[in-house]
C-alpha positions in Angstrom: -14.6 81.7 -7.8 -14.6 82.3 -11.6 -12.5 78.9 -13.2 -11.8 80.2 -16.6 -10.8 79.1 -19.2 -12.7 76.3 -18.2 -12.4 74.6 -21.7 -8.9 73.8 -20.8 -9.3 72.1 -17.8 -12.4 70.2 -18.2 -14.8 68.7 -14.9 -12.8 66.3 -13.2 -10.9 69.8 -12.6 -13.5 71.2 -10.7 -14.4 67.6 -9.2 -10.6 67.3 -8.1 -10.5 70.8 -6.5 -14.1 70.4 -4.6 -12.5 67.1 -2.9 -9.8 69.3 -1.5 -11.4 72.4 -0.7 -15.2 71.4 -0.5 -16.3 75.0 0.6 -15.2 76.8 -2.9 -17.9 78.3 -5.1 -16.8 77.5 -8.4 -18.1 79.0 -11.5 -16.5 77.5 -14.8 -16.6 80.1 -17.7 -15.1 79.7 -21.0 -15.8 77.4 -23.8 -18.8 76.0 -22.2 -21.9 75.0 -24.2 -25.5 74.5 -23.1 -24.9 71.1 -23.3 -21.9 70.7 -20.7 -23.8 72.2 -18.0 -25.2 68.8 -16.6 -21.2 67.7 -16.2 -20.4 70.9 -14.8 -22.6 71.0 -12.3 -22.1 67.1 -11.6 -19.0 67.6 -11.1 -19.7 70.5 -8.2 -19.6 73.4 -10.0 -22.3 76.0 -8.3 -23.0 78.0 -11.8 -21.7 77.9 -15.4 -20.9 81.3 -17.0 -22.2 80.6 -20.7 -21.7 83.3 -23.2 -21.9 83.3 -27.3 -22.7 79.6 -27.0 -25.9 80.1 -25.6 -26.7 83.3 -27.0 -25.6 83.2 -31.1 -28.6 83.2 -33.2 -31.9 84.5 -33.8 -34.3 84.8 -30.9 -36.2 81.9 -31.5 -32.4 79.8 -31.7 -31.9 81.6 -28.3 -35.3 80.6 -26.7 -34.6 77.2 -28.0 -31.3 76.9 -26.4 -32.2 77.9 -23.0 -35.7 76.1 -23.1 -33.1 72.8 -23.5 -30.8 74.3 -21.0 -33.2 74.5 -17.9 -34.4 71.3 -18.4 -31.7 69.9 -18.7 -30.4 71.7 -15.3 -33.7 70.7 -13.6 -33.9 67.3 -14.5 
């Protein structure tokens, strides 16, 4: 289920919403940078959607950014 805009609701939204219905697939999408996908997805979040945040730039700033990003997911 897309959560969007997920800017304005932050985590602990998702977090509160997986305690009460623990099967929804949430996707937050909206304001989210690279570097708030680790709280996302600690918070229970299945995916992030990530748009001109991750992809602004020249290629090499792209690569970069999502070189940073899956580590970051894979710990």
């Amino acid at each position: 289920m897309k959560v969007f805009p997920a800017s304005a609701l932050g985590p602990s939204w998702v977090s509160d919403v997986r305690a009460a219905l623990p099967q929804a697939p949430l996707v937050p999408t909206g304001g989210i940078g690279p570097e708030d996908v680790p709280g996302w997805l600690s918070a229970g979040a299945v995916a992030c959607g990530i748009g001109s945040a991750l992809t602004r730039g020249t290629a090499a700033e792209i690569t970069a950014r999502v070189e940073t990003l899956l580590r970051s997911a894979h710990g």
